[in-house]
C-alpha positions in Angstrom: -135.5 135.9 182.2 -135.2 132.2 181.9 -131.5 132.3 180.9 -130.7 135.1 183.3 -132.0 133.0 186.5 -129.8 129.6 185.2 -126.9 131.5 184.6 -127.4 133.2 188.0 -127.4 129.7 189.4 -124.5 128.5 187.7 -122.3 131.9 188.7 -122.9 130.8 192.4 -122.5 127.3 192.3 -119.3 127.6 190.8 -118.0 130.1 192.4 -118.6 128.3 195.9 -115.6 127.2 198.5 -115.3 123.6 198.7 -113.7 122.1 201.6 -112.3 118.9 202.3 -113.2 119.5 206.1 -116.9 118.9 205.4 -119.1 120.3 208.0 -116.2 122.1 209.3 -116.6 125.4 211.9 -114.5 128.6 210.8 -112.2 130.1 212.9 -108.9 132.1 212.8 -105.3 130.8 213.9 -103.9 133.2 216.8 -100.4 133.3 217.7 -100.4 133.9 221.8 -96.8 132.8 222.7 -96.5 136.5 224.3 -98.4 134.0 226.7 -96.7 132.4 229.7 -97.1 128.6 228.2 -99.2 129.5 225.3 -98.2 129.0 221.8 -101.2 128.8 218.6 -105.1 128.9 219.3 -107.7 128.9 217.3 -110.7 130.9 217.9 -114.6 130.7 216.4 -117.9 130.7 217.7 -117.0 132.9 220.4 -114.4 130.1 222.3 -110.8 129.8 222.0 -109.4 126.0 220.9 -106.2 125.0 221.8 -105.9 122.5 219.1 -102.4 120.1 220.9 -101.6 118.6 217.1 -101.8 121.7 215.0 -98.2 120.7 214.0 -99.7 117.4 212.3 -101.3 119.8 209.6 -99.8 121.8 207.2 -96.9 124.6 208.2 -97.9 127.8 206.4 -101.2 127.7 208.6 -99.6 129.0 211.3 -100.5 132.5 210.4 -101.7 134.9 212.7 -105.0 136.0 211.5 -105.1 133.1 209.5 -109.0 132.2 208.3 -109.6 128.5 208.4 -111.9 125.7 208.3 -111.4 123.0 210.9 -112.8 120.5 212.9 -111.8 118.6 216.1 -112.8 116.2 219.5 -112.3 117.4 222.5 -109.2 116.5 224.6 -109.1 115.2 228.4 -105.6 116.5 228.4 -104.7 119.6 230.9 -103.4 123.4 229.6 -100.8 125.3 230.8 -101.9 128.4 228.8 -105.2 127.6 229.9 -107.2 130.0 227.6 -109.2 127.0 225.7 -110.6 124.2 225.0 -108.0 121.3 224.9 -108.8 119.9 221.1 -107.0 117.2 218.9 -107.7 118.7 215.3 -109.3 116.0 212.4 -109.6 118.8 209.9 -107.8 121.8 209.0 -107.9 124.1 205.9 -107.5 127.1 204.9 -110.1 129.2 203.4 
């Protein structure tokens, strides 16, 4: 039972994600140019992000449906889409 409950252990630890983005939220990338002055969101936790450096990060996130980790600080600066939350991204990653 012993080695059953360590190897149990080990199965899930290894198994686990690891993120650079520590303490990151998850969300999903949504492509809303249909939009009148909208282009990619992200939306988690409920809220829509409209993250205005998502171009910074890495191309082949832009993927509608796309699952990531990410985190961000609120932006002062105004929306034209105005769905969201104005956010500069600090952390983005797929998971």
């Amino acid at each position: 039972m012993k080695w059953f409950s360590i190897l149990t252990v080990v199965i899930l630890v290894g198994c686990a994600k690891s993120t650079s983005c520590h303490n990151a939220l998850q969300g999903r990338i949504k492509n809303l140019t249909g939009l009148d002055g909208c282009g990619w969101v992200i939306e988690a936790e409920g809220k829509t992000f409209e993250p205005l450096n998502l171009n910074d990060f890495d191309s082949s996130l832009k993927k509608n449906n796309q699952k990531i980790y990410f985190k961000y600080q609120p932006s002062p600066a105004g929306s034209i889409c105005m769905v969201g939350e104005t956010v500069q991204l600090t952390c983005v990653e797929k998971r």
